[in-house]
C-alpha positions, 0 to 999 in steps of 0.5 A, spaced: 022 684 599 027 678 599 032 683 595 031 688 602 033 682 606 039 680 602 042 687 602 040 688 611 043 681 610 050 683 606 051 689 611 050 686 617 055 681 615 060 687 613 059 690 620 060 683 622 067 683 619 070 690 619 073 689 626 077 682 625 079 686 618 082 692 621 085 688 627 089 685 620 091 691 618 099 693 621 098 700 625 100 706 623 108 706 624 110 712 629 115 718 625 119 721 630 121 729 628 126 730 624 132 734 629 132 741 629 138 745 626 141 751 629 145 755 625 152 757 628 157 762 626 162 760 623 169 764 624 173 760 618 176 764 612 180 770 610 178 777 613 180 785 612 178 790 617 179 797 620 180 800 628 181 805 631 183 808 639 188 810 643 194 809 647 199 810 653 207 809 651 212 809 657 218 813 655 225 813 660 230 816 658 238 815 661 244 819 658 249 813 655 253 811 661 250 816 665 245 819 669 236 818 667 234 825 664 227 822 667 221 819 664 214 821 661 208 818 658 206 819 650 199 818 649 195 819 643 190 816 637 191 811 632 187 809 626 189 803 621 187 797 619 188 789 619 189 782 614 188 776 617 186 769 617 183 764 621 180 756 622 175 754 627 176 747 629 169 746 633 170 751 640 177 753 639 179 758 633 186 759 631 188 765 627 194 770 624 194 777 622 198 782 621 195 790 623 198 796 620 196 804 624 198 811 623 199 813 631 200 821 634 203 818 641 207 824 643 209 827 649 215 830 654 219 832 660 223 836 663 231 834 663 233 831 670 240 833 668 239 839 663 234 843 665 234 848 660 232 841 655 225 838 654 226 830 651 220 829 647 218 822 644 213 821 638 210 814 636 208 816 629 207 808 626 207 802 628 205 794 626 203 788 630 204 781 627 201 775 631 198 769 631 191 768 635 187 762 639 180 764 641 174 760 644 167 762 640 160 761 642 157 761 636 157 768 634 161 771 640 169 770 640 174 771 646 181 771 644 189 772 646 194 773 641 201 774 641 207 775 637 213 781 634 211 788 633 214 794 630 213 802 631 217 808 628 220 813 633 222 820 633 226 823 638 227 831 639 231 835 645 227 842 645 228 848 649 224 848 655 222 855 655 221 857 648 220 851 645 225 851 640 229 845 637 236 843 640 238 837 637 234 831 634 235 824 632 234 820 626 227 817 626 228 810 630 225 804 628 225 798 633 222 791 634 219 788 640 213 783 642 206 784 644 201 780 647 193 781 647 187 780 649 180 781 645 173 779 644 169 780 637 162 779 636 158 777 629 153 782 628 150 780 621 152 775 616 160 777 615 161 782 619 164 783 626 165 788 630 170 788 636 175 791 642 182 789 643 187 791 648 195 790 646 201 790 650 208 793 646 214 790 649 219 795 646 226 794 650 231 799 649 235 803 644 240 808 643 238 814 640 244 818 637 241 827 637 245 832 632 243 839 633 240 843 627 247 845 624 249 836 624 253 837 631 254 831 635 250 831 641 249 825 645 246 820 646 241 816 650 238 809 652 231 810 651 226 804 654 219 804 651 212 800 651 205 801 649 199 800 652 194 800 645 186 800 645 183 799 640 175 798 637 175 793 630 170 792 625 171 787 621 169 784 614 169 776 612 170 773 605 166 767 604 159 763 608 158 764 615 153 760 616 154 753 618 149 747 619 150 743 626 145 738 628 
């Protein structure tokens, strides 16, 4: 009986002293969660690719010191492909590249001052070689880009009944520039696919025609540009991913 006592005693007591025991103890500190990380694209590094479209050239043709034999429209389609490298720099990327296509822009006219004569402009390559800075949301890019381009021309006189060769010009290659605007989309870790439209400023050059037997036929001052649209997949070297907090 005094045993049962004590222990009634003992517990009472224990009940007695847990408040003022737990009041003591330090409360549980508050753990704020940790931040989330978003995973954002990033557009650095090396990357190669290919592209593929079509284009409009503008050709004018003027006998030097004389008269315009008129203008025609080349158009076609283009197949090549591009070497570059960019930085980012939070938003803003900055790239260069160089692009390398294959082209068949051909088309003609009817001669304004020799009308048994068809003039015939044929773009059959061309380069572009320019710089870029674009505005990147995570994985989706706008940029415009500038800079020199380079294409190779063929320029034929042909009968305007049969067809036939009259005269020809050695093939002509001209520099100029180009400007640009393109968007490009990130759509798995290192590849992208994008469009991009180009403007070819090409001036004017002469052509000087010699007929199937080497004579002298001429020559004309011949003004040109481009309009260039093209669809681009590229792939890059080295991580995308980039953790931001």
């Amino acid at each position: 009986m005094k045993k049962l006592m004590l222990v009634t005693a003992s517990l009472v007591a224990l009940g007695a002293a847990a408040p003022a025991v737990a009041a003591d103890l330090a409360a549980r500190p508050y753990t704020k969660a940790p931040p989330m990380v978003q995973a954002a694209y990033d557009w650095s590094g090396f990357y190669i690719g290919i592209n593929g479209g079509g284009a409009t050239s503008r050709n004018r043709w003027n006998l030097v010191g004389g008269l315009s034999e008129g203008s025609h429209d080349a158009t076609g389609g283009t197949v090549g492909g591009q070497v570059g490298y960019r930085w980012q720099q939070g938003p803003i990327v900055f790239g260069v590249e160089a692009q390398g296509n294959w082209a068949d822009f051909t088309g003609d006219n009817v001669s304004q001052v020799f009308l048994a004569n068809r003039n015939r402009t044929k773009i059959d390559a061309f380069g572009l070689f320019t710089g870029q800075v674009g505005y990147a949301w995570n994985n989706a890019l706008l940029y415009v880009k500038g800079g020199a381009a380079v294409v190779d021309d063929k320029y034929t006189i042909l009968g305007a009944a049969g067809g036939g060769l009259v005269a020809s010009a050695n093939t002509d290659t001209r520099w100029g520039g180009t400007v640009g605007v393109g968007f490009e989309y990130g759509f798995a870790p290192n590849w992208s696919v994008g469009v991009e439209y180009d403007h070819l400023f090409m001036a004017s050059q002469t052509a000087n025609f010699v007929t199937p037997a080497g004579a002298f036929a001429g020559s004309d001052n011949i003004k040109q540009d481009v309009d260039l649209f093209t669809a681009r997949v590229n792939y890059k070297f080295g991580g995308p991913l980039i953790a931001r907090y």
